[in-house]
Each structure stands twice: as C-alpha cells, then as structure tokens.
Rosetta silent file (secondary structure, phi, psi, omega in degrees, C-alpha in Angstrom):
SEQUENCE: XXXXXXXXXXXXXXXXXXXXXXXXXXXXXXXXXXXXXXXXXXXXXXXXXXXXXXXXXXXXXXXXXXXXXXXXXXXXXXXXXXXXXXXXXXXXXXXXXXXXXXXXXXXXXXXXXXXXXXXXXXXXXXXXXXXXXXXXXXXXXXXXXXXXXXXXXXXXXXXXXXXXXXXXXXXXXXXXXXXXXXXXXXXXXXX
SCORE:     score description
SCORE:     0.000 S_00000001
   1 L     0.000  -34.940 -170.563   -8.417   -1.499  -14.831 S_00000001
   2 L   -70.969  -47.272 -170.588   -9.443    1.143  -17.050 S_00000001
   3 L   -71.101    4.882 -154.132   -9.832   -1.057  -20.102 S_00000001
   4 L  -118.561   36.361  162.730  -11.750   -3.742  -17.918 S_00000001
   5 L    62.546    3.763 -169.587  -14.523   -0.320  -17.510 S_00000001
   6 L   -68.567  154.763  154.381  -13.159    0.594  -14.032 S_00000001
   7 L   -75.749  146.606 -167.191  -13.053    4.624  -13.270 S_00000001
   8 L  -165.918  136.187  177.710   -9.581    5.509  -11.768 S_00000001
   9 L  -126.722   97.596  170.474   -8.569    8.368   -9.719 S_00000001
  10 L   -97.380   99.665  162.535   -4.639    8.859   -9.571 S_00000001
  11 L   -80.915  163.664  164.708   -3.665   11.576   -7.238 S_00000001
  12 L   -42.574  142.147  141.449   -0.633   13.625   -7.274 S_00000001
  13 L   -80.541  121.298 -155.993    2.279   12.877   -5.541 S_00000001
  14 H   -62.202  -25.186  162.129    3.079   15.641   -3.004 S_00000001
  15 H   -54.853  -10.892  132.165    6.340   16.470   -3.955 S_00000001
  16 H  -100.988   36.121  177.970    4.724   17.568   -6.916 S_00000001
  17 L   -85.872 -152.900 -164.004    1.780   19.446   -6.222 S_00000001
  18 L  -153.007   99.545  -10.919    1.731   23.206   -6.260 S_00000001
  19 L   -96.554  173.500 -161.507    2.924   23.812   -3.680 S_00000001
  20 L   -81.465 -176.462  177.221    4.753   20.706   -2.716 S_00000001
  21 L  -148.838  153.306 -167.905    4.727   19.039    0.574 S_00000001
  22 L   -81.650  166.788 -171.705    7.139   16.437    1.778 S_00000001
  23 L   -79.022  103.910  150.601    7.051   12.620    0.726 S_00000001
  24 L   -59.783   -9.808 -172.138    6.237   10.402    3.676 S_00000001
  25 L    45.203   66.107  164.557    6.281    7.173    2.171 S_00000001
  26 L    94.470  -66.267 -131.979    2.156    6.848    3.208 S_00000001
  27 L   -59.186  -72.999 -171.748    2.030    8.516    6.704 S_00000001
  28 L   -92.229   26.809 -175.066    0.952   11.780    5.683 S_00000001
  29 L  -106.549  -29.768  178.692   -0.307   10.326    1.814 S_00000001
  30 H   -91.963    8.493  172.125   -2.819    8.399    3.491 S_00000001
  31 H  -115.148   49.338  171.544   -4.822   10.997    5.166 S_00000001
  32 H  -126.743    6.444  166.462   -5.467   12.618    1.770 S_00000001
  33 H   -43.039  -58.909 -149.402   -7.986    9.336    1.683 S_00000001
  34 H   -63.385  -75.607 -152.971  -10.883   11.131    3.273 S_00000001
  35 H   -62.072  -25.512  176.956  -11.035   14.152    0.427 S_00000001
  36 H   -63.052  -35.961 -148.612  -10.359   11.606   -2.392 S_00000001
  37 H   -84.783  -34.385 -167.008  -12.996    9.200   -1.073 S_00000001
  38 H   -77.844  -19.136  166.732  -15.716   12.307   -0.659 S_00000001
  39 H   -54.919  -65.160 -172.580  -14.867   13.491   -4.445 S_00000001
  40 H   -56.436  -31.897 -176.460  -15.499   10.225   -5.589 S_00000001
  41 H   -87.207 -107.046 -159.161  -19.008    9.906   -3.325 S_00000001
  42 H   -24.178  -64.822 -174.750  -19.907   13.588   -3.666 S_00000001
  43 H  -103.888   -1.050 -167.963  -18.928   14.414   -6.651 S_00000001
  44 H   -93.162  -55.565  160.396  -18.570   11.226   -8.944 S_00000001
  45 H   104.160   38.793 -168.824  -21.470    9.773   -7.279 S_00000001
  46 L  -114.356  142.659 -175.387  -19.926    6.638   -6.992 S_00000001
  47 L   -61.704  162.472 -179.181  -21.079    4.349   -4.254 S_00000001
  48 H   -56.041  -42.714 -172.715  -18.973    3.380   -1.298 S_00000001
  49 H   -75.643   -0.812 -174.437  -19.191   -0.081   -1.621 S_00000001
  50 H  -120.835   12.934  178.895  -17.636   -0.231   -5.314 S_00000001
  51 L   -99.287  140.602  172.802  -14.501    1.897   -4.209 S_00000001
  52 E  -100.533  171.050 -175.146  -10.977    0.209   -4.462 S_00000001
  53 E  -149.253  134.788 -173.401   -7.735    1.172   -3.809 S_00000001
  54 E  -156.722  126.091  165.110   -4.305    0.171   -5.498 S_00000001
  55 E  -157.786  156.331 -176.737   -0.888    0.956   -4.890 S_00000001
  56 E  -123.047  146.627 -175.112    2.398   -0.314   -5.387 S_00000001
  57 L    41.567 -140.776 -123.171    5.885    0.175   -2.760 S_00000001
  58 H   -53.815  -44.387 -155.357    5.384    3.518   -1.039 S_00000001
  59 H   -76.818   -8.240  147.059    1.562    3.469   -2.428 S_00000001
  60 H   -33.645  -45.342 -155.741    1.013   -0.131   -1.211 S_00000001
  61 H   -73.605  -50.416  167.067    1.884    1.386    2.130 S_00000001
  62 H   -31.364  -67.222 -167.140   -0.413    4.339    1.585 S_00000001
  63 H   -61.466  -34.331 -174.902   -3.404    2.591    0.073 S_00000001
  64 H   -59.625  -64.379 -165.497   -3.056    0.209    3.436 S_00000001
  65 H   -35.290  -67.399 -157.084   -2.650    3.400    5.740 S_00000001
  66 H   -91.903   19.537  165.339   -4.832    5.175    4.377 S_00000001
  67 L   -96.165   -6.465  176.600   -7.667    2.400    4.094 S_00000001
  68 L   -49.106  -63.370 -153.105   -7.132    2.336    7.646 S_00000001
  69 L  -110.587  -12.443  174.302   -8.573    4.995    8.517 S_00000001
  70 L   -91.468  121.242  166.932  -11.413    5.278    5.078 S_00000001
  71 L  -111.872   19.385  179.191  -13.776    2.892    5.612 S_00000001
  72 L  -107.340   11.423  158.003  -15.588    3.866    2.708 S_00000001
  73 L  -115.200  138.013  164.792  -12.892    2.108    0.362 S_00000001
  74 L   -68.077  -11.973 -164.393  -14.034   -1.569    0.253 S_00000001
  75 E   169.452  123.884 -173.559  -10.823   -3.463   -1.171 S_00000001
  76 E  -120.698  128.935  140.874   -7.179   -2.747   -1.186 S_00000001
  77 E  -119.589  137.601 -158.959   -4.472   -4.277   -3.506 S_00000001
  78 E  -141.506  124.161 -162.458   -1.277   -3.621   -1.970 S_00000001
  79 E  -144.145  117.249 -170.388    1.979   -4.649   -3.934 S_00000001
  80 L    43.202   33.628  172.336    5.609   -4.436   -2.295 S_00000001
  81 L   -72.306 -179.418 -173.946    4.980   -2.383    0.383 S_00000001
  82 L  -118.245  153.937 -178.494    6.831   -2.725    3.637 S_00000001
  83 L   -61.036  -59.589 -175.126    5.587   -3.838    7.043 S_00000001
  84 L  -143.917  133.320 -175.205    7.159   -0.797    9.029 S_00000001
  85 H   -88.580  -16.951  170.816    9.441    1.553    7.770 S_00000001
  86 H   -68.821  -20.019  179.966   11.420    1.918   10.789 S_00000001
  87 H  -107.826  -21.712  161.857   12.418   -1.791   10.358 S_00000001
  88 H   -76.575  -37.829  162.356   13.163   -1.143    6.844 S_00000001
  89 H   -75.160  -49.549  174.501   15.512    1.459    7.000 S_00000001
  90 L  -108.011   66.561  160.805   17.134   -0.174   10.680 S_00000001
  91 L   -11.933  144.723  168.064   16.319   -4.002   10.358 S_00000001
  92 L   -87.738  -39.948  165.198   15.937   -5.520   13.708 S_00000001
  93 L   -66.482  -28.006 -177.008   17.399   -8.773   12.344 S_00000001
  94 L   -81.483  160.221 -145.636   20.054   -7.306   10.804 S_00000001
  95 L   -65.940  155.693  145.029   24.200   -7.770   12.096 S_00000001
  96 H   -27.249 -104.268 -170.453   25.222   -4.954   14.567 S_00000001
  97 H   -11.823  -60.081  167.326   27.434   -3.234   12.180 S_00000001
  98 H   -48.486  -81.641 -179.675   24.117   -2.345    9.814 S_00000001
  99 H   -26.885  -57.960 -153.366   22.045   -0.794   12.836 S_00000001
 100 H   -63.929  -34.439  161.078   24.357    0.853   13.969 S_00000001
 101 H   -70.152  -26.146  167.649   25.013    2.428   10.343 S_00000001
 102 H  -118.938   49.891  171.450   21.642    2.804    9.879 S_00000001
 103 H   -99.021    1.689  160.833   20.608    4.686   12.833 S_00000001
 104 H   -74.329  -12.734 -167.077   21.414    8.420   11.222 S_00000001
 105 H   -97.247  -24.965  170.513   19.125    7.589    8.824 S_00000001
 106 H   -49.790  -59.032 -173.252   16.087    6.916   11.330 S_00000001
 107 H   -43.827  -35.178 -175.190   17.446   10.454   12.899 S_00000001
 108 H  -110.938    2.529  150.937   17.244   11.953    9.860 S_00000001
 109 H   -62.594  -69.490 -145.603   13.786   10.653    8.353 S_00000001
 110 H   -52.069  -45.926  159.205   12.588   11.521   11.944 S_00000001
 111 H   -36.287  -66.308 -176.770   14.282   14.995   11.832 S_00000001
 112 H   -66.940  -44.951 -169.869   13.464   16.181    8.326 S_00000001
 113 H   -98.674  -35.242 -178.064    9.506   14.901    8.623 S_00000001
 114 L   115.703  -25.943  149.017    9.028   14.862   11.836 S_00000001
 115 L  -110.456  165.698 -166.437    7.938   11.434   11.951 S_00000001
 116 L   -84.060  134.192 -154.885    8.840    8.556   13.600 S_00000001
 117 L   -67.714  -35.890 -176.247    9.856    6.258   10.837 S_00000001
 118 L  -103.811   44.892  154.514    8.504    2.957   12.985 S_00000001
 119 L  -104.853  -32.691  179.025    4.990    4.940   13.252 S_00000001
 120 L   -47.990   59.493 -172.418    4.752    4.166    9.659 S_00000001
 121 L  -121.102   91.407 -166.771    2.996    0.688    9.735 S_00000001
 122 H   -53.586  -75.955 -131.810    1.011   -0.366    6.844 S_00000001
 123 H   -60.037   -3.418 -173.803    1.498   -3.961    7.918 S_00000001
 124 H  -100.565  -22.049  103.494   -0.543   -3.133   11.723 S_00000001
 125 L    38.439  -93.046 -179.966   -3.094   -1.619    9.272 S_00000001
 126 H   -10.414  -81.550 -137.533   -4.506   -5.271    8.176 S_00000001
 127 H   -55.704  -43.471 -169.694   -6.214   -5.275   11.832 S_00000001
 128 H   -53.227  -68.867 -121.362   -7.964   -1.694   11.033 S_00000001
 129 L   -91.091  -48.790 -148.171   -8.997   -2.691    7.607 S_00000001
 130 L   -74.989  139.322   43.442  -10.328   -6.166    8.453 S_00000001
 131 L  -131.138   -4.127  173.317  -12.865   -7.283    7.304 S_00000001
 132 L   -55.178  149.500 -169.234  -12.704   -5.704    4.292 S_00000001
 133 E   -85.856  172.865 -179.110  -10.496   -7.788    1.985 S_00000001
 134 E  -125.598  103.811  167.531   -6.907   -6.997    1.341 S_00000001
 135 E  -100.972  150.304 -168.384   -4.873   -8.857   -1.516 S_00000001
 136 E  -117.121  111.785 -174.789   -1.138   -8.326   -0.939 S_00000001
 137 E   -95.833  126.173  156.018    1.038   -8.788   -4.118 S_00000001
 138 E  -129.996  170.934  121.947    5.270   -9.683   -3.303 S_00000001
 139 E   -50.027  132.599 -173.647    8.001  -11.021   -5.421 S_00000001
 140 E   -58.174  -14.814  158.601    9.566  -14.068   -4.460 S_00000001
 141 E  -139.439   85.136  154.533   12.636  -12.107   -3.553 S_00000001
 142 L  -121.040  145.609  160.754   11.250   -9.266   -1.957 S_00000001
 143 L   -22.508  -24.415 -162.680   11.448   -8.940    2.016 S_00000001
 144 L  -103.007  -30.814 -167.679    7.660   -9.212    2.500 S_00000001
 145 L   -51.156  -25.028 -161.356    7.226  -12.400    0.459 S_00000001
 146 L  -104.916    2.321 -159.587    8.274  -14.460    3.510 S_00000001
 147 L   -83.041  111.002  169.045    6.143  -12.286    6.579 S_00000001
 148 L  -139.534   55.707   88.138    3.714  -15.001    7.281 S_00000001
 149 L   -38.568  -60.404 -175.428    1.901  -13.415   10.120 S_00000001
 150 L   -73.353  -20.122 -178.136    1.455  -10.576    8.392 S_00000001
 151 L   -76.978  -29.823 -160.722    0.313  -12.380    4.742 S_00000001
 152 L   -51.750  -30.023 -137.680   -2.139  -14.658    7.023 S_00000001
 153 L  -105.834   30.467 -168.133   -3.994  -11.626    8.058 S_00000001
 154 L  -121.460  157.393  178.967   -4.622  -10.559    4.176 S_00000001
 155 L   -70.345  -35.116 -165.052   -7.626  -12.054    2.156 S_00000001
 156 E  -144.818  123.537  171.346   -5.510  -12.858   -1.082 S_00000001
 157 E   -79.841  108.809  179.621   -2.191  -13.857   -1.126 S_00000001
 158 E  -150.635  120.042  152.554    0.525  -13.672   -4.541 S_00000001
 159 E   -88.942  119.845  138.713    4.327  -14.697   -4.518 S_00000001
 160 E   -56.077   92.273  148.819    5.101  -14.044   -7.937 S_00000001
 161 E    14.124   95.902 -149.775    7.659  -16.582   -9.022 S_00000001
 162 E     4.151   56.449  157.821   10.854  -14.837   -8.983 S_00000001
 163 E   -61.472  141.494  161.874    9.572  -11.773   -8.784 S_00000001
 164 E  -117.649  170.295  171.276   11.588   -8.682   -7.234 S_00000001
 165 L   -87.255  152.957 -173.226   10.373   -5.447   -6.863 S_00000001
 166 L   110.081  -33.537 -150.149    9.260   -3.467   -9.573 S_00000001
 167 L  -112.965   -1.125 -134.818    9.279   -6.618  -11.920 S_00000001
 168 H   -91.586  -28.342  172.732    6.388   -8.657  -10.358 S_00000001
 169 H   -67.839  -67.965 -159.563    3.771   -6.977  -13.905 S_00000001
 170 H   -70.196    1.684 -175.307    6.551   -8.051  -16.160 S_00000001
 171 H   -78.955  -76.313 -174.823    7.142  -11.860  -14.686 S_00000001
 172 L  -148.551   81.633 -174.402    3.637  -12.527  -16.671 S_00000001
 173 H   -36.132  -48.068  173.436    1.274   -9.455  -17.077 S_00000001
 174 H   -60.089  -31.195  162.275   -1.889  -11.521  -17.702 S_00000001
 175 H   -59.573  -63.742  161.817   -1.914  -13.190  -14.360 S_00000001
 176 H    -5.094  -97.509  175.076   -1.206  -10.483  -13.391 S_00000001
 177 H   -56.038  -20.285 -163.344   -3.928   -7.906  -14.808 S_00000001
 178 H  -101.610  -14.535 -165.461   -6.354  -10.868  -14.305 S_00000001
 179 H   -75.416  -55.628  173.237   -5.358  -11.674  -10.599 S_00000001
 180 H   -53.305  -44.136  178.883   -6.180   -8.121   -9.797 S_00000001
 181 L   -95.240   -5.099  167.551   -9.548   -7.436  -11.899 S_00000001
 182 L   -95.684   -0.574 -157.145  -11.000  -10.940  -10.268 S_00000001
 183 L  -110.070  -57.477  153.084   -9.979   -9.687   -6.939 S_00000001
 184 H   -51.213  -55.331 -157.073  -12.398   -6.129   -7.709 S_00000001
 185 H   -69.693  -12.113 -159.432  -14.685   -7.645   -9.378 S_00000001
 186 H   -97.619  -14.317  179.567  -15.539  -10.602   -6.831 S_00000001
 187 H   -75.104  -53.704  168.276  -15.112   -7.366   -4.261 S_00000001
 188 H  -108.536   -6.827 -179.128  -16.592   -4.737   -5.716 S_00000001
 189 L  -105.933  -20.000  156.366  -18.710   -5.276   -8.394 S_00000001
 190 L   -99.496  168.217 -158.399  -21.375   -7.618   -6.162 S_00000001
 191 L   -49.059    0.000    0.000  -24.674   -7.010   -4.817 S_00000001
C-alpha cells in the first residue's frame, strides 16, 4: 500500500501502549476508530471518502467492528477474522466433549475482560457496514472460508488456494498485493 502512494496509519496494539490496556481481540480495539478516523480528517486532512481500513485475524475483526460503528471509513479488507468469538473459542458444532472443555475458557475471557466473548461479532458487522464495500480474504483451510451467509453479505470475496492462516500473502504475494490495491483503488480513489 505504501509503495502503491497510499498513506497508512498503524496504531498500537494496547497491550503495548504506555500504559497498556487489555487485548480484546476487536471489541474494545474498535472503538479507538472514532479518534483514528478524526486524526486522519482533522489533522491529516484527508477526506472521508478515501479512508480504508485493513486488518488481518484479530485486526480483521477490529477493522469490521470498528467500521461498524465509523462511517467515515469507506472500505474494509478483512483477512481471517472470525465470525464470533464466542463460537470460536466454544464451537456450537463441535462434539460434546469439546464444549464442555471449552466452557472455562468462555468464563475466563468473560471474567478477565469483562466481556462476553459471543458479543464479539465482526461477522453481524457486514449488516452495519453495508453498503460500503467489504472484501473478506480466507484460506482455503481456514474456518471462515466455507461461511457462505456470511461471505454473501461481503462485496469481494478470496479463497486463497490452500491457504491457512497466516500463509494466505505467501501462497502468491502479487495476487495478493494486487487483489487488495484494485479493491482501494476502485473504492477509494473515485470521484
């Protein structure tokens, strides 16, 4: 993005600021939208209509979240985020024996943050967001690759080819990089 002339604003991740604040995986990372988005209008002086948003896993979930609730970013790419997080940690689908093992760890996301882990829902998001577009990035064996309710409701669609997560840039990086700067530019860069 940068070398393609874009401007790019990477915030901190709160477990490292000074001083830190807990990790949320997006709940309370997306409502640090608003002050990013008025730096960028206010002080950058950049119009509304040309701001984007990219994130990958937790900051997929984020950039969705927190695009949610900003309507003054125009286009989200969102790459191996999760649907709900409460269904990612406790599957709904998954045998007895799993739930039941993983219902300390909903108690103790819920416990430690405070929130409830199936408030966390990028993927109910889409509806906020629409009509602005959304491209959605998965690997072909990632969990998300196959949600297709939830990809319907996105503008732009990409199963990488045996992608997994984490790997989906190194499966072919030009497709990639190009899939992504055609998806701002047809978004954000016209009149």
């Amino acid at each position: 993005l940068h070398a393609a002339g874009y401007a790019l604003l990477i915030p901190e991740m709160r477990p490292c600021a000074t001083p830190p604040a807990p990790q949320t995986v997006g709940y309370l990372e997306a409502r640090d939208f608003p002050v990013l988005v008025d730096y960028l209008v206010a002080e950058q002086g950049i119009m509304p209509q040309r701001i984007g948003a990219l994130g990958w896993s937790m900051g997929g979930a984020t950039v969705l979240l927190g695009a949610a609730h900003e309507p003054r970013v125009a286009a989200v790419v969102a790459e191996g985020n999760y649907r709900n997080y409460g269904d990612l940690i406790r599957p709904p689908d998954a045998p007895l024996a799993r739930r039941w093992l993983a219902a300390p760890l909903v108690w103790l996301f819920h416990s430690s943050t405070g929130i409830d882990p199936y408030h966390i829902a990028p993927g109910d998001a889409l509806h906020q967001i629409a009509p602005r577009p959304v491209f959605l990035i998965y690997g072909a064996h990632e969990p998300g690759a196959s949600a297709g309710d939830y990809l319907a409701r996105a503008a732009e669609v990409w199963i990488v080819p045996e992608g997994t997560h984490g790997s989906n840039y190194a499966r072919n990086p030009e497709a990639y990089a190009g899939r992504i700067l055609d998806f701002f530019a047809g978004h954000l860069l016209t009149p």
